[in-house]
C-alpha positions as CSV (number, residue, x, y, z in Angstrom):
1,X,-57.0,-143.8,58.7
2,X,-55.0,-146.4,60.8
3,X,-57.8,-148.0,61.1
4,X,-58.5,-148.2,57.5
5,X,-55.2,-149.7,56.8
6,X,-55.7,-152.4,59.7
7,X,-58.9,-153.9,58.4
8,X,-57.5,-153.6,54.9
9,X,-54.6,-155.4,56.0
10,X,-56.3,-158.0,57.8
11,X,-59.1,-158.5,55.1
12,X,-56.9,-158.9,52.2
13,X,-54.3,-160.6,53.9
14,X,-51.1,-157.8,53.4
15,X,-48.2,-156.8,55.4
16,X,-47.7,-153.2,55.9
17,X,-44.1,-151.1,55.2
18,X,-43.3,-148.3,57.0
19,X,-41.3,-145.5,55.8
20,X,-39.8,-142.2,56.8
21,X,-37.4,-139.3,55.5
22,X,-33.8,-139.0,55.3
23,X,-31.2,-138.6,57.9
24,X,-34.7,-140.1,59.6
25,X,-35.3,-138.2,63.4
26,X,-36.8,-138.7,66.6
27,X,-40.2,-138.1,64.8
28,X,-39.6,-140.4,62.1
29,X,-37.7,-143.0,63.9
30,X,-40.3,-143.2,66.9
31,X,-43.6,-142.9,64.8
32,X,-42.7,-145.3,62.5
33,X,-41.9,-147.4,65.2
34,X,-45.0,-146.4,67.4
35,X,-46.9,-147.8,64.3
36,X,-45.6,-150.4,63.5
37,X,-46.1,-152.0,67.4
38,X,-49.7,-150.8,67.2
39,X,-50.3,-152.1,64.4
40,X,-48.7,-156.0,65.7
41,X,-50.8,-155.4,68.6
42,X,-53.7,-155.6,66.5
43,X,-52.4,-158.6,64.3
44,X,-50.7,-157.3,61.2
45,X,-47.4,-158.1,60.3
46,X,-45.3,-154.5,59.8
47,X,-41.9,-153.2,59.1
48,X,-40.2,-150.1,59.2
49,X,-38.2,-149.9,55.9
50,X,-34.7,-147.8,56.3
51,X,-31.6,-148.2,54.3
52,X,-28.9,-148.3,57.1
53,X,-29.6,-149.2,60.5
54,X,-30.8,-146.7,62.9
55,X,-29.6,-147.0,66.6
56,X,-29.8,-143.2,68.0
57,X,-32.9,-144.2,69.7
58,X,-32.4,-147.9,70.5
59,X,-32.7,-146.7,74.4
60,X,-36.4,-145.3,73.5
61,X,-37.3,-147.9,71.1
62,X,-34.5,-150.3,70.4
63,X,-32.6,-150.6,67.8
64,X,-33.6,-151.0,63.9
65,X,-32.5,-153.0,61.1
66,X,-32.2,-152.0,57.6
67,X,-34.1,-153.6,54.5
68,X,-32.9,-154.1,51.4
69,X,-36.1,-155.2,49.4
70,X,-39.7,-155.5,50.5
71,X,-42.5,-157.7,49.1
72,X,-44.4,-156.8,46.2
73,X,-48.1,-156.0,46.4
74,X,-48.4,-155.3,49.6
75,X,-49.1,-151.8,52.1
76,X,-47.1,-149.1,52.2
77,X,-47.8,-146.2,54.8
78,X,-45.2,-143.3,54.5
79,X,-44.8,-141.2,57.5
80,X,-43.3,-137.6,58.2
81,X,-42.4,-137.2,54.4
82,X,-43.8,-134.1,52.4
83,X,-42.0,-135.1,49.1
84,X,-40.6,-137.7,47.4
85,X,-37.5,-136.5,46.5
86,X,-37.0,-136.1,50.8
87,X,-38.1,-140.1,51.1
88,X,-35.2,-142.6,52.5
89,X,-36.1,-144.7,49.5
90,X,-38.9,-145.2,47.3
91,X,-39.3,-148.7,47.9
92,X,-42.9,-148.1,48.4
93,X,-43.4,-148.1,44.8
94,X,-43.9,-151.9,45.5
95,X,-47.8,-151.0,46.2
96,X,-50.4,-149.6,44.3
97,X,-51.8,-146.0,45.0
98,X,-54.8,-148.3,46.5
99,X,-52.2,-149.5,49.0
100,X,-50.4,-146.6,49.2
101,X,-51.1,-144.3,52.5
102,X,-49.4,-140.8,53.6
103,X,-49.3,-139.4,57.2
104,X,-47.2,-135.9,58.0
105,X,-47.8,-132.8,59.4
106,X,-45.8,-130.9,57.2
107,X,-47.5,-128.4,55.2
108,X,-48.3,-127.9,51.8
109,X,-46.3,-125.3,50.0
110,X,-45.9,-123.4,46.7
111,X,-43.7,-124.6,45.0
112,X,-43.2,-127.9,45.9
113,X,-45.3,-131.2,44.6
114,X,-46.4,-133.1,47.7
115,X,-45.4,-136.9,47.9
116,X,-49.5,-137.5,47.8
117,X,-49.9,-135.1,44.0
118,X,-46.4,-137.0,42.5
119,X,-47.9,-140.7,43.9
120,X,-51.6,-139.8,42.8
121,X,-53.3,-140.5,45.6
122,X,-56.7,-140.4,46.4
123,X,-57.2,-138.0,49.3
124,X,-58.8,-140.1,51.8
125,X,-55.5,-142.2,51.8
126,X,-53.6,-138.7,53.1
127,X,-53.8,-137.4,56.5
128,X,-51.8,-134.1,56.6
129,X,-52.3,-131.9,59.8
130,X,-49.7,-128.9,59.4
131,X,-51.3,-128.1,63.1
132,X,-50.1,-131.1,64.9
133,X,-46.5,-130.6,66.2
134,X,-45.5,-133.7,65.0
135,X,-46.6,-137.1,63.3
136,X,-46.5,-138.8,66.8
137,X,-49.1,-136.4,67.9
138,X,-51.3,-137.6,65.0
139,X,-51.0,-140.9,65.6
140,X,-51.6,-140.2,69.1
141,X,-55.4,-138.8,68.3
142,X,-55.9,-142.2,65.6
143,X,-54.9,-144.5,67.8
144,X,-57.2,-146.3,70.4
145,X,-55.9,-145.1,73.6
146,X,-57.2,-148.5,75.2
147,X,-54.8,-150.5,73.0
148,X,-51.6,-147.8,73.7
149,X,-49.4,-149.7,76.0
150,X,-46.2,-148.0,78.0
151,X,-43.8,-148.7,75.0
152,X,-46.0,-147.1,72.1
153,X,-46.8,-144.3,74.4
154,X,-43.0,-143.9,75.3
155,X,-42.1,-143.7,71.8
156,X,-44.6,-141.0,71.0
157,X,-43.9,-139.0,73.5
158,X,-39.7,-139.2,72.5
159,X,-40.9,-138.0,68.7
160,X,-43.2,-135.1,70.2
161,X,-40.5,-134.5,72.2
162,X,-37.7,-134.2,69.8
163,X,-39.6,-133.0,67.0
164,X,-40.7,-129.9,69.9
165,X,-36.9,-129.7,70.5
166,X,-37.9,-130.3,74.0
167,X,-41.4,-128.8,74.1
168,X,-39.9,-125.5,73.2
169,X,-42.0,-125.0,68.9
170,X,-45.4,-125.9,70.8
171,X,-48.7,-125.6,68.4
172,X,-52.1,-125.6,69.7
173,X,-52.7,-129.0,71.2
174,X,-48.9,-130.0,71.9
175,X,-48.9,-130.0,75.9
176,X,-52.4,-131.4,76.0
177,X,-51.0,-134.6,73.9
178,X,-48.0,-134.7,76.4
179,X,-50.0,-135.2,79.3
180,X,-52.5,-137.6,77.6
181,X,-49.1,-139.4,77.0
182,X,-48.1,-139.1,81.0
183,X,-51.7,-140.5,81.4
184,X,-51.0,-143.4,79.0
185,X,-48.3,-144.7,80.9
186,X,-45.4,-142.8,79.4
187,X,-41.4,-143.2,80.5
188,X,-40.6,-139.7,80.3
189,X,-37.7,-140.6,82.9
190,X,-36.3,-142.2,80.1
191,X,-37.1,-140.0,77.4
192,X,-35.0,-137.2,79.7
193,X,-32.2,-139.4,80.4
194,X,-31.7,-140.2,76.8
195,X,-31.9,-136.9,75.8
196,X,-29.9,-135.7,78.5
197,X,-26.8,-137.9,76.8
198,X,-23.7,-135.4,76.3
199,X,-21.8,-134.4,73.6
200,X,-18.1,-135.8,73.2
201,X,-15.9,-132.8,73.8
202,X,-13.7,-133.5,70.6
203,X,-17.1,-132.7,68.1
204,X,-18.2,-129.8,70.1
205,X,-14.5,-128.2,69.9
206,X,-14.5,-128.8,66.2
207,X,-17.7,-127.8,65.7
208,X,-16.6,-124.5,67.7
209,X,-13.6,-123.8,65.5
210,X,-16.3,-124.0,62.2
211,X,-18.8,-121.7,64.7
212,X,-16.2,-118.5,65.4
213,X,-16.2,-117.8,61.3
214,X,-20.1,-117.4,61.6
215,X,-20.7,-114.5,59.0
216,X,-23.5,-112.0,60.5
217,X,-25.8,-110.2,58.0
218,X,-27.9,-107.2,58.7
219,X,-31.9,-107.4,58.8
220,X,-33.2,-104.1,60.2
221,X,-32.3,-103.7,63.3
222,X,-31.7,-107.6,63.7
223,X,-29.6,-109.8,61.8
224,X,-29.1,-113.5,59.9
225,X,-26.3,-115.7,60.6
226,X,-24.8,-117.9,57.8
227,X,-22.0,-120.9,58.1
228,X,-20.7,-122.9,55.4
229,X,-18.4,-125.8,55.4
230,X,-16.5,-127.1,52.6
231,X,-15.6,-131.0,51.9
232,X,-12.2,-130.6,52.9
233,X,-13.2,-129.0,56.2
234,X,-15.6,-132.1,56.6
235,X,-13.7,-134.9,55.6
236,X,-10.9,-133.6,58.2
237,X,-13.1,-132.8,60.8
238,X,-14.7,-136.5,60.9
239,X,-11.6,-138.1,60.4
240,X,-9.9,-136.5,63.5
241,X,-13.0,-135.4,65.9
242,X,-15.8,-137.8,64.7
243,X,-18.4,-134.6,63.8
244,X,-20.6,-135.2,61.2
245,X,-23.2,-133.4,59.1
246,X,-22.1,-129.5,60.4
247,X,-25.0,-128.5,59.3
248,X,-27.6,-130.0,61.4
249,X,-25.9,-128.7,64.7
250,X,-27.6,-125.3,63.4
251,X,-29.6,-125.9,67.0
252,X,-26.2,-124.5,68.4
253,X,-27.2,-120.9,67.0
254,X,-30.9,-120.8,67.4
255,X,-30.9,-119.0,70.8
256,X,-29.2,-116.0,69.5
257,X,-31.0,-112.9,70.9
258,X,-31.7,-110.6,67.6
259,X,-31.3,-113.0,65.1
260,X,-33.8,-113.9,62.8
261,X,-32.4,-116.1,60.5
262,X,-29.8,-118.6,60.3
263,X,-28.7,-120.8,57.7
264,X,-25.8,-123.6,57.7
265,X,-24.9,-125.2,55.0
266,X,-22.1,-128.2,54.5
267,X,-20.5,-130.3,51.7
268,X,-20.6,-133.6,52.9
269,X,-20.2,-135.1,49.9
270,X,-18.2,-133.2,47.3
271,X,-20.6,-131.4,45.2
272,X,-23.6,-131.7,47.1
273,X,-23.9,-129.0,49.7
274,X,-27.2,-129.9,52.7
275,X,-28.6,-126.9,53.9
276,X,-30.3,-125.8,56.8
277,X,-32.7,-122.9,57.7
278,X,-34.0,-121.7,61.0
279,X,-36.0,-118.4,61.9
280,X,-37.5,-117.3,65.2
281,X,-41.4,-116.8,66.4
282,X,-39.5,-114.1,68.5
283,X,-38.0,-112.2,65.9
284,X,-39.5,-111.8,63.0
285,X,-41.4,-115.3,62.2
286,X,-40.1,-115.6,59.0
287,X,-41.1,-118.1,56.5
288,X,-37.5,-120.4,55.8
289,X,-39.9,-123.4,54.1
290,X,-40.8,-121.0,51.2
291,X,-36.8,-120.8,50.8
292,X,-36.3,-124.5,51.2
293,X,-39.0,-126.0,48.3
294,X,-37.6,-123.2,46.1
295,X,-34.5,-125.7,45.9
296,X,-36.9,-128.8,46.2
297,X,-36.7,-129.3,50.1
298,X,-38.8,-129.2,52.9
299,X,-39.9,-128.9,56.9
300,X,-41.8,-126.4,58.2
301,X,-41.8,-122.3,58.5
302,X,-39.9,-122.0,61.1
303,X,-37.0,-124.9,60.2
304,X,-36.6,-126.3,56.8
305,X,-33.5,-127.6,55.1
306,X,-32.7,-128.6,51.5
307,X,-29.9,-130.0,48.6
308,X,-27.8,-127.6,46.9
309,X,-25.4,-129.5,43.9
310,X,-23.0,-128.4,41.6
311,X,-24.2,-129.6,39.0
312,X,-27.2,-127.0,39.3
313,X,-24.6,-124.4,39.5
314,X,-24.6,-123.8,43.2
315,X,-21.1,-123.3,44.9
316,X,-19.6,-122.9,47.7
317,X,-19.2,-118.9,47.6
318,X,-22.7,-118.6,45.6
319,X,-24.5,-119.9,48.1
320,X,-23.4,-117.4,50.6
321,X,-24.2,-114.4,47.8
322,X,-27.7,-116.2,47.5
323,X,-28.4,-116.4,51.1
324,X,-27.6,-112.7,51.8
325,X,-29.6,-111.6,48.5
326,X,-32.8,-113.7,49.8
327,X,-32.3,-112.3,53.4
328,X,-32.2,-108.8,51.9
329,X,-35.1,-109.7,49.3
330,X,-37.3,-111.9,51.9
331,X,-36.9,-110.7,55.6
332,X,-35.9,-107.1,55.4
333,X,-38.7,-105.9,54.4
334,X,-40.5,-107.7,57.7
335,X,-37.7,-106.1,60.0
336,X,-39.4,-102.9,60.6
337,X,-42.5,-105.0,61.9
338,X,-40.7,-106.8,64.5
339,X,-41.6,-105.9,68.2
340,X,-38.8,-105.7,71.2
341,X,-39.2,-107.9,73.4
342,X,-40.5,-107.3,77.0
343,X,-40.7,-109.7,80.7
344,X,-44.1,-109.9,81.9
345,X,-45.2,-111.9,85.2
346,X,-46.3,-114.4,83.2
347,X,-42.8,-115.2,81.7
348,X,-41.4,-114.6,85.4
349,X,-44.2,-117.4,86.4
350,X,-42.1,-119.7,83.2
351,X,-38.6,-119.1,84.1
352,X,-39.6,-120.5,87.5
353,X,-41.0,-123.4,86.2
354,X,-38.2,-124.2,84.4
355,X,-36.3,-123.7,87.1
356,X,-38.3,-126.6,89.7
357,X,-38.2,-128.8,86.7
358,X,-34.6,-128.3,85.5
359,X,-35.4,-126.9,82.0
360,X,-38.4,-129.2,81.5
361,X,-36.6,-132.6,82.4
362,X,-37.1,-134.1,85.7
363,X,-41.1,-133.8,87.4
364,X,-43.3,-133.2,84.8
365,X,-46.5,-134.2,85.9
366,X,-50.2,-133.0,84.5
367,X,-49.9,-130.6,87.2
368,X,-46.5,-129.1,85.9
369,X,-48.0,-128.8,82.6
370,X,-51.5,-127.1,83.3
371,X,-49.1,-124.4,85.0
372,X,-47.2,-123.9,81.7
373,X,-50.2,-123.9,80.0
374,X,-51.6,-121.1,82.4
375,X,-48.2,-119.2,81.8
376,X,-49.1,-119.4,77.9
377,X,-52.4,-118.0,78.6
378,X,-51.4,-115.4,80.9
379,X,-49.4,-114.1,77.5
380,X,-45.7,-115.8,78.7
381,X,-43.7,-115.5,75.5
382,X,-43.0,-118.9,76.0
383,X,-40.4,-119.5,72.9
384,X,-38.0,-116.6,74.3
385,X,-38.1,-118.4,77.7
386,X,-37.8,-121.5,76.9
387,X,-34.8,-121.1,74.7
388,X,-32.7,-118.7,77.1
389,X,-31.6,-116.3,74.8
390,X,-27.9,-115.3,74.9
391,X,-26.4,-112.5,72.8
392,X,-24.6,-113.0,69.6
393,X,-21.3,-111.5,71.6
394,X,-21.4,-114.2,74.4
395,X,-22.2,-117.3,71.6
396,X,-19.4,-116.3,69.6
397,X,-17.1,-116.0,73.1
398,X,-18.0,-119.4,74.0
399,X,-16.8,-121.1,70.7
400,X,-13.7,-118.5,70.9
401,X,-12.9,-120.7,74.2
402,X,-13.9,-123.8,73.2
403,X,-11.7,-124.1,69.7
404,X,-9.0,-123.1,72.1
405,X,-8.9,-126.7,73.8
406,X,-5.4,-128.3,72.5
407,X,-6.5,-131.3,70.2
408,X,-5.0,-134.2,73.1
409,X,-7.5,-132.5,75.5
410,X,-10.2,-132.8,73.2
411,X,-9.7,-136.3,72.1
412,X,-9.8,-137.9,76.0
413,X,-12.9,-138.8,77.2
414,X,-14.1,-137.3,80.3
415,X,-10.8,-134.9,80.3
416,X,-10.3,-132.5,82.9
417,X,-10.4,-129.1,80.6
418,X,-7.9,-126.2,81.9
419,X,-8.2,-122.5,80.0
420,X,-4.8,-120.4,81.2
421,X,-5.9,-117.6,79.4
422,X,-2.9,-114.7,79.0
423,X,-3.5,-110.7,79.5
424,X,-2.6,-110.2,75.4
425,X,-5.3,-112.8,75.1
426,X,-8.3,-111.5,77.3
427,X,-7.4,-107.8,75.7
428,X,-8.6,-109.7,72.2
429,X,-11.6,-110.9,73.7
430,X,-12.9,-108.1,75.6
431,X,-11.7,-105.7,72.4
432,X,-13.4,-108.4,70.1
433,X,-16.6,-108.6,71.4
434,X,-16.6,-105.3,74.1
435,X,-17.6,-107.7,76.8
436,X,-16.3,-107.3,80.6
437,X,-13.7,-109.7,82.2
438,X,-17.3,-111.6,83.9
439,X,-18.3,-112.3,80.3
440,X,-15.0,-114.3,80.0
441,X,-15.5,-116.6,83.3
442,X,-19.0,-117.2,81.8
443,X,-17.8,-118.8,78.4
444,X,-17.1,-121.4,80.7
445,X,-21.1,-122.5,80.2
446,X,-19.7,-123.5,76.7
447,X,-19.0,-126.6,78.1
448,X,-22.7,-127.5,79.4
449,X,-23.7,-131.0,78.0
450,X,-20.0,-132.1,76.6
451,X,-18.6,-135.2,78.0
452,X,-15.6,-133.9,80.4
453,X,-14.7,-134.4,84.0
454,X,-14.4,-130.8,85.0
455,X,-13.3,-127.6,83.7
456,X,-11.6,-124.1,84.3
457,X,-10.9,-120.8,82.7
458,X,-8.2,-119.0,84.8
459,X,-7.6,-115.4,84.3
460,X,-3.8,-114.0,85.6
461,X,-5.2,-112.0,88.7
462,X,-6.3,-115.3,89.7
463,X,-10.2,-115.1,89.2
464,X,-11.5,-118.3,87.5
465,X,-14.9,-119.8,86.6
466,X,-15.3,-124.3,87.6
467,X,-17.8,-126.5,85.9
468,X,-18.0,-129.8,87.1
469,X,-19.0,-133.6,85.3
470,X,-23.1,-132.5,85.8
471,X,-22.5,-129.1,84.5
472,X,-22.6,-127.1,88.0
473,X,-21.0,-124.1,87.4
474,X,-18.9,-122.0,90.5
475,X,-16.4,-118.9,90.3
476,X,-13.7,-118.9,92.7
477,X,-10.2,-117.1,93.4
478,X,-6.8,-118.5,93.3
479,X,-4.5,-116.8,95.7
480,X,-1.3,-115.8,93.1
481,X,0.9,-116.2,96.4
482,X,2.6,-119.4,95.2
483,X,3.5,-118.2,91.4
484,X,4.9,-114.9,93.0
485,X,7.3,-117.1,95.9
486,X,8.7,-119.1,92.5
487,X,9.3,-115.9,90.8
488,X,11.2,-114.8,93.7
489,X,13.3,-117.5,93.8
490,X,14.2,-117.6,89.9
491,X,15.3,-113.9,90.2
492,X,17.9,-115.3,93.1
């Protein structure tokens, strides 16, 4: 197809417009990108059309401008978009359906109208591969590999990347791309160090206060979990900790060992409530897009996310009742089918891996990657070991002693974080969540990936748990000698 487009470009003498989906991500943002430099390289004039400027990948891809008009008449190619209502804009109603092209690989879903059945288009302008993980990995096969330089390679590899959450949602030919990408002349330094970039401490502690009123639902012998975040919450949460959209941090819940469903949904703008669905390949495999383009949104099976409005008589509180009916309705009937999991060698073979390469981000060479892919094929059950499943108890403990951080310490960059936690308030924990004292020292991995200088949880009998600035984590003991000598000397 791109190839198409270039010589119609060329022969009729058009530019080519590029667009993506909302909120656009690293797929959108780097394929449309990836495109539009291949197709300069092979002397057409392109654009990627967005309506405010993007900078969260300007380190991958520099930074990109938004447009407020494009010319009439001219080639429109609209990537990683399975309808039209999920499009940025619909500035490419400025071409025909002659000029008109699709690329996704989103599937097709009952229910929904794809963008290519509500813009009429003629099938051979469509390339839809639900089996590619991403749309950089489609462009990757259409483009010729002779004219992919370091910088188009580099920001293919970030989209499969993000749009993979880190190669851990692999389909068939995902690691095979990845190294075709290394071979290409790929900066996956870069792409690690960018995505390595932490979180400021004052969004993760707000986020953790929302995270602690996680409602759990029953699903068999498994369970869903479901957060919702009204305006009011939103508006003071941005105002005074800078977090934004709640809803798409639901990556903070998806290594929950047991549960198969999770839904977040927030009001960012009053009456119009963004949702967002996740299931597991480990539990369940349950089918979230079905859910999502029932309420006219999209994605894919395993994460989808749509647009709930008042207007359409969705509220806060009915959305929660709906969510727990279609969890009882959808999923429970699948529980039963759901297999325990169990280690093999294969999967000891994986965690080692991910060891040597720390969790996939520093030394991956072709060689690193035919071993994973030996690990796959030697029946690894690679999304459960890739994800590091923690149980529900020790997630919720974590956010328990991160919304405990006083606002002044969340609010200073690189801050040195201290937890004095009291007897009365350890007793809550461990009666809370019937976890052991070690489970408390442990929360202190809560902090992995936030912006602070150090931090400690200290326990009165003087054990404590350390994390320094790169996340290194130690447990030491704090002789009590010095407290006892002052107490001394106050009862004098």
């Amino acid at each position: 197809m791109i190839d198409t487009i270039i010589n119609k470009a060329k022969n009729e003498g058009k530019k080519v417009f590029i667009f993506a989906h909302k909120y656009p991500d690293g797929d959108a943002v780097c394929s449309s990108i990836a495109l539009k430099k291949y197709l300069e390289a092979n002397g057409v004039t392109a654009s990627y059309v967005v309506e405010s400027p993007v900078s969260r990948f300007a380190p991958i891809v520099g930074a990109v401008k938004s447009t407020e008009s494009v010319e009439q008449g001219n080639i429109s190619v609209i990537l990683d978009t399975t309808t039209v209502s999920y499009a940025e804009n619909t500035l490419f109603n400025s071409s025909s359906k002659e000029d008109t092209f699709v690329i996704d690989h989103h599937a097709k879903k009952d229910g929904a109208k794809p963008i290519e059945d509500e813009l009429e288009l003629d099938p051979s302008h469509v390339l839809r591969d639900s089996d590619s993980s991403s749309v950089c990995e489609i462009l990757l096969r259409e483009f010729d590999s002779k004219q992919v330089n370091t910088d188009i390679a580099t920001a293919l590899m970030n989209g499969l990347w993000t749009d993979t959450t880190g190669l851990t949602f692999l389909k068939n030919d995902t690691l095979d791309s990845f190294s075709k990408l290394l071979d290409l002349g790929a900066d996956f330094e870069k792409i690690a160090e960018r995505n390595k970039t932490k979180y400021p401490l004052a969004a993760e502690v707000a986020l953790a206060r929302l995270l602690i009123r996680t409602k759990k639902v029953p699903i068999g012998d498994y369970f869903g979990l479901i957060l919702g975040v009204r305006n009011d919450e939103v508006k003071e949460l941005y105002k005074k900790f800078g977090l934004r959209n709640p809803q798409k941090r639901i990556f903070k819940a998806r290594n929950v060992e047991d549960s198969a469903f999770v839904a977040f949904f927030a009001e960012n703008e009053p009456g119009l409530y963004a949702a967002e669905f996740r299931s597991s390949n480990v539990y369940g495999n349950f089918d979230v897009l079905s859910l999502a383009t029932r309420f006219g949104g999209g994605g894919h099976p395993n994460a989808s996310g749509c647009f709930l409005r008042d207007d359409d008589g969705y509220f806060y509180d009915n959305i929660i009742e709906m969510l727990e009916d279609e969890i009882a309705e959808r999923y429970i009937p699948q529980a039963d089918s759901i297999k325990p999991v169990e280690i093999n060698e294969a999967d000891k073979e994986l965690r080692r891996i991910l060891a040597e390469t720390d969790d996939f981000t520093q030394g991956m060479t072709k060689e690193v990657v035919d071993r994973i892919k030996g690990t796959i094929q030697n029946g690894a059950n690679f999304e459960y070991i890739r994800k590091g499943y923690i149980s529900f108890e020790n997630f919720m403990l974590r956010n328990e002693i991160l919304s405990i951080v006083p606002d002044e310490v969340a609010l200073s960059k690189g801050a040195d974080v201290e937890i004095n936690l009291a007897s009365n308030q350890i007793e809550f924990l461990r009666e809370k969540y019937k976890i052991p004292e070690e489970s408390i020292l442990d929360a202190i991995s809560g902090f992995t990936g936030t912006d602070i200088n150090s931090a400690i949880i200290k326990l009165p009998n003087g054990r404590c748990s350390r994390m320094d600035k790169d996340g290194n984590i130690t447990y030491d003991y704090i002789s009590q000698e010095p407290q006892e000598k002052e107490d001394e000397q106050v009862q004098e």
